[in-house]
CHARMM internal coordinates of N, CA and C (Angstrom, degrees):
IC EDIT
DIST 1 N 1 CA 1.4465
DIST 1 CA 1 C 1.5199
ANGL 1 N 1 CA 1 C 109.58
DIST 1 C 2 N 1.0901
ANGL 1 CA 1 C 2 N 107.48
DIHE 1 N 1 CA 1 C 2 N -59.35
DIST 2 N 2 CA 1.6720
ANGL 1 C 2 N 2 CA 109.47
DIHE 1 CA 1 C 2 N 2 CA 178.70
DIST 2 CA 2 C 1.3871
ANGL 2 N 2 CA 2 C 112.97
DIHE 1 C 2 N 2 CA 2 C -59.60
DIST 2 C 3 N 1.4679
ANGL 2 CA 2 C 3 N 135.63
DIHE 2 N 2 CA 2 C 3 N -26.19
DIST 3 N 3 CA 1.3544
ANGL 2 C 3 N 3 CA 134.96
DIHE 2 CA 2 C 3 N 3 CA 163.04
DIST 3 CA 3 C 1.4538
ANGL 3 N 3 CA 3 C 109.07
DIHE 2 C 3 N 3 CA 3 C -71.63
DIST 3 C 4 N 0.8252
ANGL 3 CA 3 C 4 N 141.97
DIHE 3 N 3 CA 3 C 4 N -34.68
DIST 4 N 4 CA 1.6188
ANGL 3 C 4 N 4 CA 146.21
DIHE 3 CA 3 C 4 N 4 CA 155.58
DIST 4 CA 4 C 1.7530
ANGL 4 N 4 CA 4 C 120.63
DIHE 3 C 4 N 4 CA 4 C -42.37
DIST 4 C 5 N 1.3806
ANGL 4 CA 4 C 5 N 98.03
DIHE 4 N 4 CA 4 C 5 N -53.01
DIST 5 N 5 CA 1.4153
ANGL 4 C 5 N 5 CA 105.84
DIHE 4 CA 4 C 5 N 5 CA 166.21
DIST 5 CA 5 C 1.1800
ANGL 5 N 5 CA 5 C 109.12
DIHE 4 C 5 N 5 CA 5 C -54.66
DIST 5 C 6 N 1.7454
ANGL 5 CA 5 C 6 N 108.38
DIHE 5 N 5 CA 5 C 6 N -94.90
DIST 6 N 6 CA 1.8345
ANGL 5 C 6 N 6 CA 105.12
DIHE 5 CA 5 C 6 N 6 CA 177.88
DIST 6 CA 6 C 1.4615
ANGL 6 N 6 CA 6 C 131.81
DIHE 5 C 6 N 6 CA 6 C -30.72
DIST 6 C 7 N 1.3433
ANGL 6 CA 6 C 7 N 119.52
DIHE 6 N 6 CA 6 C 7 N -32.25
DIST 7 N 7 CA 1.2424
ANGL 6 C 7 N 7 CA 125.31
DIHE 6 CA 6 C 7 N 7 CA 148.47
DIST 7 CA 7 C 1.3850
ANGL 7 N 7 CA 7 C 134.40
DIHE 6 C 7 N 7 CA 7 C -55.48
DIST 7 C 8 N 1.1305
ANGL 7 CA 7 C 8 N 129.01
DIHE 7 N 7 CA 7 C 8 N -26.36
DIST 8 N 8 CA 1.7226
ANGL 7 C 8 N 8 CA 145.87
DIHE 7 CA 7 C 8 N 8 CA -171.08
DIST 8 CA 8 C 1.6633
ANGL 8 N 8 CA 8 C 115.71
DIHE 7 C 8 N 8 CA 8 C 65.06
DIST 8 C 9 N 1.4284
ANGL 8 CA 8 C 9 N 100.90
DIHE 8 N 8 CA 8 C 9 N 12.50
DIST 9 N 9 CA 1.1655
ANGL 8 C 9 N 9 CA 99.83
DIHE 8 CA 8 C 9 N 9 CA -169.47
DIST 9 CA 9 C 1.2400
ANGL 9 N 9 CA 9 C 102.37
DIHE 8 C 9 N 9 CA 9 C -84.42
DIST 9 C 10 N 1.5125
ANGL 9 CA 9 C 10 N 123.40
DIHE 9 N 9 CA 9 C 10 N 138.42
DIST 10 N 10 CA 1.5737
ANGL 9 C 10 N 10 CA 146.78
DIHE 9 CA 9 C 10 N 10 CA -162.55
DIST 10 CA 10 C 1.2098
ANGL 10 N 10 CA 10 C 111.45
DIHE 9 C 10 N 10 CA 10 C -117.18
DIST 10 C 11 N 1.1979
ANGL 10 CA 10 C 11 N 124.21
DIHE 10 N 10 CA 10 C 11 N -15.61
DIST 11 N 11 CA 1.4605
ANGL 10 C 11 N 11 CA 106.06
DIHE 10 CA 10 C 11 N 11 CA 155.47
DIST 11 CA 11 C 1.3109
ANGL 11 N 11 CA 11 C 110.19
DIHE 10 C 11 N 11 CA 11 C -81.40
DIST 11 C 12 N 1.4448
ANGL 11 CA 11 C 12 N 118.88
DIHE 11 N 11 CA 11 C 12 N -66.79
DIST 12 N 12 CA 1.0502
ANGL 11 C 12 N 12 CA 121.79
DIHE 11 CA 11 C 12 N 12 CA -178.19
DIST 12 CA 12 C 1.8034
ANGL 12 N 12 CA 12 C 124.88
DIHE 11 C 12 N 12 CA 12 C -30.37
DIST 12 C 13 N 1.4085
ANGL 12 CA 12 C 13 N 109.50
DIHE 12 N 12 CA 12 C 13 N -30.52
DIST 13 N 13 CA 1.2471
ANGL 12 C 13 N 13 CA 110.83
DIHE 12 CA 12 C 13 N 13 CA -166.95
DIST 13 CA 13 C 2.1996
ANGL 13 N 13 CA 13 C 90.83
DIHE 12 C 13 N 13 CA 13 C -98.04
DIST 13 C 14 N 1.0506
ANGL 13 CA 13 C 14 N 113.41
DIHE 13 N 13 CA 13 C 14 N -9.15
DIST 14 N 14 CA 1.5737
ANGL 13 C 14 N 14 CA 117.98
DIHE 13 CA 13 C 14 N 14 CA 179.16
DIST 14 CA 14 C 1.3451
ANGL 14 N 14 CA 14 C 103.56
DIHE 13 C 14 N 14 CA 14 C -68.73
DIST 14 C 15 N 1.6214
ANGL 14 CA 14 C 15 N 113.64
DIHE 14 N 14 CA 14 C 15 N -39.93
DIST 15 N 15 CA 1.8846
ANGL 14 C 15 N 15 CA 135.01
DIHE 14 CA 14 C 15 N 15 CA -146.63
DIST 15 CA 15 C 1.7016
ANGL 15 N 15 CA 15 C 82.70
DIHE 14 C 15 N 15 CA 15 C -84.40
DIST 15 C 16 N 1.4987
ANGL 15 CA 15 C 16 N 111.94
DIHE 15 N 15 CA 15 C 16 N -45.07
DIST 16 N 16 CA 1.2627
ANGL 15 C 16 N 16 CA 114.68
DIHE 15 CA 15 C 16 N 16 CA -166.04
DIST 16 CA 16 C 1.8542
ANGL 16 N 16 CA 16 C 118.79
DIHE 15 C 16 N 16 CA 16 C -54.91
DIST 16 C 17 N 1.4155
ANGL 16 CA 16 C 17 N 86.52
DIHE 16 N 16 CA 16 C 17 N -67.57
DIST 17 N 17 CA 1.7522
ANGL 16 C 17 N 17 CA 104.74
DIHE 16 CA 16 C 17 N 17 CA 163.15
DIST 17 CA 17 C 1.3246
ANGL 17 N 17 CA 17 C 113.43
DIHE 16 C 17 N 17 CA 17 C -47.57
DIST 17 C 18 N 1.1423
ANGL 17 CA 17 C 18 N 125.52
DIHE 17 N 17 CA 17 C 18 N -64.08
DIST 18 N 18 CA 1.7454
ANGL 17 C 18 N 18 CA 107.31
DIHE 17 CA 17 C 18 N 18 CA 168.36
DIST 18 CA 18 C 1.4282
ANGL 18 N 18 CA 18 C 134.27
DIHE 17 C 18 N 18 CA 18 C -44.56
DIST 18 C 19 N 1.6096
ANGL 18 CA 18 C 19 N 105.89
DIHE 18 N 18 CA 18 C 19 N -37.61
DIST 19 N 19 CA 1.6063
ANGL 18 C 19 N 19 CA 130.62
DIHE 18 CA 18 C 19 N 19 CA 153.13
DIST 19 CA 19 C 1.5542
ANGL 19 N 19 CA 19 C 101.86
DIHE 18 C 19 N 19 CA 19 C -24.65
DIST 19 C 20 N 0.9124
ANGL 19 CA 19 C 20 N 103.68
DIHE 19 N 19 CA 19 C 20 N -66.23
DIST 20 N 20 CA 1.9280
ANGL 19 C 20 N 20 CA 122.97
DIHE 19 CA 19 C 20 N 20 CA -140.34
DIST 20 CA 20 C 1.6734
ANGL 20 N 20 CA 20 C 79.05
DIHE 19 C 20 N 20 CA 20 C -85.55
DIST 20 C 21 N 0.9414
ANGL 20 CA 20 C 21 N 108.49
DIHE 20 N 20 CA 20 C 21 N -71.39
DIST 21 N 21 CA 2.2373
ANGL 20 C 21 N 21 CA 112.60
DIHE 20 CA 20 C 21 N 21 CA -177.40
DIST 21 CA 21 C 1.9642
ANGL 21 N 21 CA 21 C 96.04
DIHE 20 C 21 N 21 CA 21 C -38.23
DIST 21 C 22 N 1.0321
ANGL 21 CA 21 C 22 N 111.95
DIHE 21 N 21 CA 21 C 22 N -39.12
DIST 22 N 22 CA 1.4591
ANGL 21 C 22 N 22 CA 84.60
DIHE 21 CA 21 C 22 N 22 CA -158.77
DIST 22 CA 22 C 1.6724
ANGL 22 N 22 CA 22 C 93.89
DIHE 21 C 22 N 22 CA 22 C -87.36
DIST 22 C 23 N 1.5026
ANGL 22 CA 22 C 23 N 119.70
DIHE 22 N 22 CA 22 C 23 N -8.40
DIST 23 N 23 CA 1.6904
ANGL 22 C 23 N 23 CA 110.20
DIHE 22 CA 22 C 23 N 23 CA 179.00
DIST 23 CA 23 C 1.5753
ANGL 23 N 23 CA 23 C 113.61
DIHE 22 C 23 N 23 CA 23 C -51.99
DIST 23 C 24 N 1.6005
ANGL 23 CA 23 C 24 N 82.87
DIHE 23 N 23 CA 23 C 24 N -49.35
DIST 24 N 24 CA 1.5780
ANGL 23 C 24 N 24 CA 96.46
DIHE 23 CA 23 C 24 N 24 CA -165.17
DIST 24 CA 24 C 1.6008
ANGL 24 N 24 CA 24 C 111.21
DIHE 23 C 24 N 24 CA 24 C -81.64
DIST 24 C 25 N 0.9814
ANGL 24 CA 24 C 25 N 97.56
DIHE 24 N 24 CA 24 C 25 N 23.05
DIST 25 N 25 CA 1.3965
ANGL 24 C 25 N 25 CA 103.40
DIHE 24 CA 24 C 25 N 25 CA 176.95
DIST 25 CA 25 C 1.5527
ANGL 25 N 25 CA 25 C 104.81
DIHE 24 C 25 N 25 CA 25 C -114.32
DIST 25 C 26 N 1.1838
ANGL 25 CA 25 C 26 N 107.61
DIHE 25 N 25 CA 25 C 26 N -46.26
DIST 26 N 26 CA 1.3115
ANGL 25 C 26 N 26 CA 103.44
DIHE 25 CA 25 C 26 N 26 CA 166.36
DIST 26 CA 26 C 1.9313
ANGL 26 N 26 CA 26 C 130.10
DIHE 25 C 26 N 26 CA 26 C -67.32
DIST 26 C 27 N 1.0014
ANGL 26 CA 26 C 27 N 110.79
DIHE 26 N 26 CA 26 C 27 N -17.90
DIST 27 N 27 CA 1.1397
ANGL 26 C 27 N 27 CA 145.14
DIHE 26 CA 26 C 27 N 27 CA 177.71
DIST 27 CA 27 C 1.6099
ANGL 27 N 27 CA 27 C 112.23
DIHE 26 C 27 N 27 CA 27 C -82.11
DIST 27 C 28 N 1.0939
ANGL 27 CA 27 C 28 N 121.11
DIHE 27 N 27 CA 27 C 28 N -44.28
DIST 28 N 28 CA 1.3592
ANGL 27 C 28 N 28 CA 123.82
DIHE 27 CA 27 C 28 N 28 CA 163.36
DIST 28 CA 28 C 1.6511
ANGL 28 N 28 CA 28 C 110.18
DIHE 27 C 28 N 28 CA 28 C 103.57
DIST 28 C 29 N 1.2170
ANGL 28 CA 28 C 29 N 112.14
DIHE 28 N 28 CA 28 C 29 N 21.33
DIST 29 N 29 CA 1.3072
ANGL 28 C 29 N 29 CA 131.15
DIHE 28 CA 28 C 29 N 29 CA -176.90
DIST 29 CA 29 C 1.7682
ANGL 29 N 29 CA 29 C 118.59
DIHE 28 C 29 N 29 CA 29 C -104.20
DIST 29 C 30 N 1.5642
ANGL 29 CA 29 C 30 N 102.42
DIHE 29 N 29 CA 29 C 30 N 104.41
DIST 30 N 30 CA 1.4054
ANGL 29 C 30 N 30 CA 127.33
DIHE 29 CA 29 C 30 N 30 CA -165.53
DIST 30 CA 30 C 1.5083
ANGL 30 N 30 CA 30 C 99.78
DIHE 29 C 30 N 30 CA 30 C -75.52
DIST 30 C 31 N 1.3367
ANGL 30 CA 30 C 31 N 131.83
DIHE 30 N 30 CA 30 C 31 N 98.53
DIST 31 N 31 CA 1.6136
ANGL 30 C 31 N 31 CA 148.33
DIHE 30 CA 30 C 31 N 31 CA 154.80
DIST 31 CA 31 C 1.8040
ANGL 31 N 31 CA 31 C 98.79
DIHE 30 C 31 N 31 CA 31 C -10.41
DIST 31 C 32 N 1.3126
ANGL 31 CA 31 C 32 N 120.31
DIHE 31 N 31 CA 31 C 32 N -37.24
DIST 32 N 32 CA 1.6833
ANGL 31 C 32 N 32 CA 115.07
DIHE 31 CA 31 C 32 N 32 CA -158.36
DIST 32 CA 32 C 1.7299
ANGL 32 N 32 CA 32 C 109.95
DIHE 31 C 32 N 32 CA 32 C -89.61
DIST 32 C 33 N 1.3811
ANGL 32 CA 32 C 33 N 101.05
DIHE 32 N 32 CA 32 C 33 N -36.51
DIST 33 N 33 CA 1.5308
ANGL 32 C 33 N 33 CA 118.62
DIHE 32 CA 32 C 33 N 33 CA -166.39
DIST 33 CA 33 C 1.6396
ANGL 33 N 33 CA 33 C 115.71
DIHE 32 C 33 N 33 CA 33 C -56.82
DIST 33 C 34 N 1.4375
ANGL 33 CA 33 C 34 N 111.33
DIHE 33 N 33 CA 33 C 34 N -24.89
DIST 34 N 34 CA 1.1776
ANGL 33 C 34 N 34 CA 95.44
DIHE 33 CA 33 C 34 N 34 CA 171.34
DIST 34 CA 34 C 1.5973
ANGL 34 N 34 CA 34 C 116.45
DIHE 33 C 34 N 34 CA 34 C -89.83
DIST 34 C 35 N 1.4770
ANGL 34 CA 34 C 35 N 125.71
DIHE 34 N 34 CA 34 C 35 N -2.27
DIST 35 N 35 CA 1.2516
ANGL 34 C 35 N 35 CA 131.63
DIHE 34 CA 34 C 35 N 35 CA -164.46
DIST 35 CA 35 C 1.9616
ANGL 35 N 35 CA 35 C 95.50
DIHE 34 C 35 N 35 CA 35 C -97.78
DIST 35 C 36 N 1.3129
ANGL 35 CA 35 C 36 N 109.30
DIHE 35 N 35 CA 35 C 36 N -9.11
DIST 36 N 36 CA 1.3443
ANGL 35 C 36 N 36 CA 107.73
DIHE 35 CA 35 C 36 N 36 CA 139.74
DIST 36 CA 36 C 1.3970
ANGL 36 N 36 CA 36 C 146.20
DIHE 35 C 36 N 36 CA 36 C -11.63
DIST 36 C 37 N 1.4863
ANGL 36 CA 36 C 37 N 87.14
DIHE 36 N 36 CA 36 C 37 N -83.12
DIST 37 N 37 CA 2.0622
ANGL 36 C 37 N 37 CA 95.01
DIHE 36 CA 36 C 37 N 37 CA 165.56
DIST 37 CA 37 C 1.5362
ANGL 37 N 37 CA 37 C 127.45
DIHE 36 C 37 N 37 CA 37 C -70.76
DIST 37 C 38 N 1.3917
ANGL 37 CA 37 C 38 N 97.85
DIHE 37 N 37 CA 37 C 38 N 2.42
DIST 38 N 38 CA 1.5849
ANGL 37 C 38 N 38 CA 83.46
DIHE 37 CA 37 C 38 N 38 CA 144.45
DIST 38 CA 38 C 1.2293
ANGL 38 N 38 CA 38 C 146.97
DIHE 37 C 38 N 38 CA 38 C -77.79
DIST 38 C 39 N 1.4453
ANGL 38 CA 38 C 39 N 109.33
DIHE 38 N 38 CA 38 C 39 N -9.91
DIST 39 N 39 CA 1.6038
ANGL 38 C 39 N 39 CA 118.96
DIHE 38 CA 38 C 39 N 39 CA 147.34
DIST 39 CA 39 C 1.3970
ANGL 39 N 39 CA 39 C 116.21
DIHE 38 C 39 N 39 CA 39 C -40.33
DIST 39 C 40 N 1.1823
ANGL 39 CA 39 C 40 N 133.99
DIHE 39 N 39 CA 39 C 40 N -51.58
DIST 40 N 40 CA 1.4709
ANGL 39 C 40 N 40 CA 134.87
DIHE 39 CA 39 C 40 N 40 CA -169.49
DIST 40 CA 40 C 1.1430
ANGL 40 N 40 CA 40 C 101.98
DIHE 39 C 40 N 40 CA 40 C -59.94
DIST 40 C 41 N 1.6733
ANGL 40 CA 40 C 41 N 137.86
DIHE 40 N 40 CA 40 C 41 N -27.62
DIST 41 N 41 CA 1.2825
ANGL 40 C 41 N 41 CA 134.40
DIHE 40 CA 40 C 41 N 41 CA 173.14
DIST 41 CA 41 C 1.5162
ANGL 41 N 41 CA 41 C 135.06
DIHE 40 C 41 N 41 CA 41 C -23.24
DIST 41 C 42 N 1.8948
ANGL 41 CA 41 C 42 N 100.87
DIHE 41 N 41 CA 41 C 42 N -53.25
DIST 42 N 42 CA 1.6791
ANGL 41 C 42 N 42 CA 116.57
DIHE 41 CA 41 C 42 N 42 CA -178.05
DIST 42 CA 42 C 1.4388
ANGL 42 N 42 CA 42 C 91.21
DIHE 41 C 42 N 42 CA 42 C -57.51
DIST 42 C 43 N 1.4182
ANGL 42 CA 42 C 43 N 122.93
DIHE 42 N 42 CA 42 C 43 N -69.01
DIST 43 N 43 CA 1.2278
ANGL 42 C 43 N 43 CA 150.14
DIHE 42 CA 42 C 43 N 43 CA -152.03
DIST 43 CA 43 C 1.7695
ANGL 43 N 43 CA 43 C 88.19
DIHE 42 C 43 N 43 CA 43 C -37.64
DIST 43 C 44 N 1.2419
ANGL 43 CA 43 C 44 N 109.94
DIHE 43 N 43 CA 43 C 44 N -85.53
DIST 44 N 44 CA 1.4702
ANGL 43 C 44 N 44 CA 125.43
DIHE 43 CA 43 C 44 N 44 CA -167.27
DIST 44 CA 44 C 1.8906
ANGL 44 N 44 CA 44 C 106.64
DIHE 43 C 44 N 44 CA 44 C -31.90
DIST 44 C 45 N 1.5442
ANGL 44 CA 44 C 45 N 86.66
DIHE 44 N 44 CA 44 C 45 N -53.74
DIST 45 N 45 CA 1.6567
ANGL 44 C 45 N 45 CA 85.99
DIHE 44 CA 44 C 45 N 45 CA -170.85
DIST 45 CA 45 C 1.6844
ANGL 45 N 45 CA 45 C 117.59
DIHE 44 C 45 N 45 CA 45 C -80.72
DIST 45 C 46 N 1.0037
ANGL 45 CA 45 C 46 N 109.41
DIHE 45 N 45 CA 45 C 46 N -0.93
DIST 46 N 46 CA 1.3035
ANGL 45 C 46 N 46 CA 113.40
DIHE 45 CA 45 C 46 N 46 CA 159.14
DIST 46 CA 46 C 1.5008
ANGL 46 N 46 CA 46 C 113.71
DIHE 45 C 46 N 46 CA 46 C -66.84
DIST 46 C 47 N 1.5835
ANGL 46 CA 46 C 47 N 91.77
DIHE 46 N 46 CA 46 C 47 N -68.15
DIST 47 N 47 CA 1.5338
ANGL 46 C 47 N 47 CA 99.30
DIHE 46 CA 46 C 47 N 47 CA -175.58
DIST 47 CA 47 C 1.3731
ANGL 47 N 47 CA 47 C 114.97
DIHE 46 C 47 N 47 CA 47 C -43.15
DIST 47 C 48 N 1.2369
ANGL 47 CA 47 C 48 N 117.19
DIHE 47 N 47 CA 47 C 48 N -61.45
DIST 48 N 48 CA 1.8365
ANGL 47 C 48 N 48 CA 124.78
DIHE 47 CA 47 C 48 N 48 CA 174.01
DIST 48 CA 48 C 2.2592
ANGL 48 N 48 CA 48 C 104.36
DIHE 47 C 48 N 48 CA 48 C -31.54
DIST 48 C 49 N 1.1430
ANGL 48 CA 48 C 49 N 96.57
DIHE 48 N 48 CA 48 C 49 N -62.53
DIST 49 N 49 CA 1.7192
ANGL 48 C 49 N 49 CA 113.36
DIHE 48 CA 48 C 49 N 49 CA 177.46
DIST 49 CA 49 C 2.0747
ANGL 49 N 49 CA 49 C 97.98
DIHE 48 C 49 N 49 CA 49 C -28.24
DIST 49 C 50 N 1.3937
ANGL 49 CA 49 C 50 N 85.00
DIHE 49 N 49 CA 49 C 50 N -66.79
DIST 50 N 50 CA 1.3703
ANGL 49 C 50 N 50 CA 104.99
DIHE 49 CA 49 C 50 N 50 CA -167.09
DIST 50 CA 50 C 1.6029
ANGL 50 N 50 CA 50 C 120.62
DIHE 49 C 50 N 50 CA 50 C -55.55
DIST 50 C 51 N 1.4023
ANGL 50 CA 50 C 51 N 103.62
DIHE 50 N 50 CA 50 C 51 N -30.51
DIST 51 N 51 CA 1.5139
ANGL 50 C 51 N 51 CA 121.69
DIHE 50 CA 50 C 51 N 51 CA 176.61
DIST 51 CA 51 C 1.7127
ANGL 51 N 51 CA 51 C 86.02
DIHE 50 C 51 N 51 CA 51 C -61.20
DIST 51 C 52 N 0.9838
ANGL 51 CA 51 C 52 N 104.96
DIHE 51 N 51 CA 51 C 52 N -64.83
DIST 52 N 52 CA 1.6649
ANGL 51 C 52 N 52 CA 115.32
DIHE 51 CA 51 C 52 N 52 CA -160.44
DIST 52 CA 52 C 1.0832
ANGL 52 N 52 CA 52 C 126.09
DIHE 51 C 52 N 52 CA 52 C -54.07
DIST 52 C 53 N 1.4688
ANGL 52 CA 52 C 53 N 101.00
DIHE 52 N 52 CA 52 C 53 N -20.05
DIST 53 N 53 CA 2.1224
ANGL 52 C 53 N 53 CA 119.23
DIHE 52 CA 52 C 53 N 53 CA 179.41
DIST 53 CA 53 C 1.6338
ANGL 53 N 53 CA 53 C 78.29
DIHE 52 C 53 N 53 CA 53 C -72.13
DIST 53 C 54 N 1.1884
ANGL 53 CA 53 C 54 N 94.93
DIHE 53 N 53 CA 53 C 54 N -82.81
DIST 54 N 54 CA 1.6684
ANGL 53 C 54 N 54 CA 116.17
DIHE 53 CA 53 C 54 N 54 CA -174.69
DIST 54 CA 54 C 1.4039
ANGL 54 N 54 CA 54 C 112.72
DIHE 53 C 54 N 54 CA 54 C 2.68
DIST 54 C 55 N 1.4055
ANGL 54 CA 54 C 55 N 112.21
DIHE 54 N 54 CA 54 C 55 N -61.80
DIST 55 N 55 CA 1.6109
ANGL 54 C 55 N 55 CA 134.81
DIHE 54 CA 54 C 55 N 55 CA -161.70
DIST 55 CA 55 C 1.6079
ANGL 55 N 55 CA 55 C 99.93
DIHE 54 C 55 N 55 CA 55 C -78.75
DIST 55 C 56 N 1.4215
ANGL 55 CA 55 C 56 N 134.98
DIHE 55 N 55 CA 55 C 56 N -51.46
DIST 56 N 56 CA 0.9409
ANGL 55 C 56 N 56 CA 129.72
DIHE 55 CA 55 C 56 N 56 CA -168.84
DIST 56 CA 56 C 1.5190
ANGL 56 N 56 CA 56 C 104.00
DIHE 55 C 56 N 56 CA 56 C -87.15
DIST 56 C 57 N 1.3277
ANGL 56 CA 56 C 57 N 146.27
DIHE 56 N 56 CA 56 C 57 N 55.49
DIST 57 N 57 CA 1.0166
ANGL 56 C 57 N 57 CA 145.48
DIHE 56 CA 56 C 57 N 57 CA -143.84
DIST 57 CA 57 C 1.4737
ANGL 57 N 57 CA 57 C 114.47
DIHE 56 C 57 N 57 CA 57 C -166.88
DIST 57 C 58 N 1.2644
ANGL 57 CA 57 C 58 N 132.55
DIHE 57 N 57 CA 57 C 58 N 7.41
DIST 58 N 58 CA 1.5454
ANGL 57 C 58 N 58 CA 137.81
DIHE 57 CA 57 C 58 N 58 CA -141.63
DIST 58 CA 58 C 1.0918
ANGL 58 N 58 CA 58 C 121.27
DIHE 57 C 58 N 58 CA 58 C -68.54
DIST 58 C 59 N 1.3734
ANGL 58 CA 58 C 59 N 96.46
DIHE 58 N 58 CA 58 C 59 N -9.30
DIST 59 N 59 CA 1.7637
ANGL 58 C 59 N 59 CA 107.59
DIHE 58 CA 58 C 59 N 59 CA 179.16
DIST 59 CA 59 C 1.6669
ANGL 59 N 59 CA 59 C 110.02
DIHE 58 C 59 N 59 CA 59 C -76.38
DIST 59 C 60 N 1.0990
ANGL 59 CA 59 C 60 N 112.17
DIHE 59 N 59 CA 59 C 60 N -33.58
DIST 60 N 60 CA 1.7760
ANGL 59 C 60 N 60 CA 126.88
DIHE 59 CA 59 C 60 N 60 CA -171.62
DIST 60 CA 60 C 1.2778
ANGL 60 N 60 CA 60 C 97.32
DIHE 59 C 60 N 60 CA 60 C -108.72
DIST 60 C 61 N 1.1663
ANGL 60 CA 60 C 61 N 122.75
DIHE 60 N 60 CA 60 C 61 N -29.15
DIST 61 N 61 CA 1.7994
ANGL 60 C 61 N 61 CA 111.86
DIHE 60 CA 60 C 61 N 61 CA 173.11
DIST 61 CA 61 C 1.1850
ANGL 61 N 61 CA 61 C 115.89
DIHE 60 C 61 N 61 CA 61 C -119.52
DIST 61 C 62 N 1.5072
ANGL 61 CA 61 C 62 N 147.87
DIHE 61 N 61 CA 61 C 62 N 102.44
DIST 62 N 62 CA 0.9230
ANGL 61 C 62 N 62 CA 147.06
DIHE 61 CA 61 C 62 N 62 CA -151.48
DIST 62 CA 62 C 1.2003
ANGL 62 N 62 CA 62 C 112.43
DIHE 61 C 62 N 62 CA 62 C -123.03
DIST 62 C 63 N 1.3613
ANGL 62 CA 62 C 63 N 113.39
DIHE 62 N 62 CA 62 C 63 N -15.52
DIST 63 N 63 CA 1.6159
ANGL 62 C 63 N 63 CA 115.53
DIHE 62 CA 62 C 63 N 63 CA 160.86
DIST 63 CA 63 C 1.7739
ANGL 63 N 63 CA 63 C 113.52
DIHE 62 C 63 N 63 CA 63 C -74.86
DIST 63 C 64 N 1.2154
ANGL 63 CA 63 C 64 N 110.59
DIHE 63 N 63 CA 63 C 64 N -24.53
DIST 64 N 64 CA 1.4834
ANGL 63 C 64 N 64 CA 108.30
DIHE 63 CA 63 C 64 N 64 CA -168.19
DIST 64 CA 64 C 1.7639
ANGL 64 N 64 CA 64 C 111.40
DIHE 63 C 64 N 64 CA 64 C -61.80
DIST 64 C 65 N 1.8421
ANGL 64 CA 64 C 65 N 106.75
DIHE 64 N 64 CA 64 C 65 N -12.37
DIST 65 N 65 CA 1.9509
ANGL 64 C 65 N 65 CA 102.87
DIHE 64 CA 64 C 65 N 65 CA -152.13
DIST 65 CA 65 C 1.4554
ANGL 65 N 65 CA 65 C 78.80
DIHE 64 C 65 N 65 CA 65 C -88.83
DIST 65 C 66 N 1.3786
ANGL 65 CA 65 C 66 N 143.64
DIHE 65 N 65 CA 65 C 66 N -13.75
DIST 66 N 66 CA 1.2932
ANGL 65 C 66 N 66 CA 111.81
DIHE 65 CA 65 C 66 N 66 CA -172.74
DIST 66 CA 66 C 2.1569
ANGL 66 N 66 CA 66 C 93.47
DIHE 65 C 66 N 66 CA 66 C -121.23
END
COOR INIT
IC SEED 1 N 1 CA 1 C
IC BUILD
């Protein structure tokens, strides 16, 4: 694949990608499943938000200043 690229060659780099599609096909490995954990995204950046209420807050959180 990467010789295909630097090369510009487009078939070659087409033959490649189909290469690689039919591994994971054989392999049993679904293209979508890892684009999954991008769900955890909201989650995270909330939480981070929330740290931050938290912190600027010392009057109601008093464990957070140390």
């Amino acid at each position: 694949m990467k010789i295909a690229q630097m090369t510009g060659n487009r078939a070659l780099k087409e033959q490649a990608v189909y290469e690689h599609r039919l591994a994971m096909k054989k392999v049993g490995i679904n293209p979508i499943v890892p684009l999954t954990n991008l769900l955890q995204l909201p989650f995270l950046i909330s939480w981070f938000f929330s740290l931050e209420y938290m912190s600027k807050m010392p009057g109601l959180y008093p464990q957070m200043t140390t």
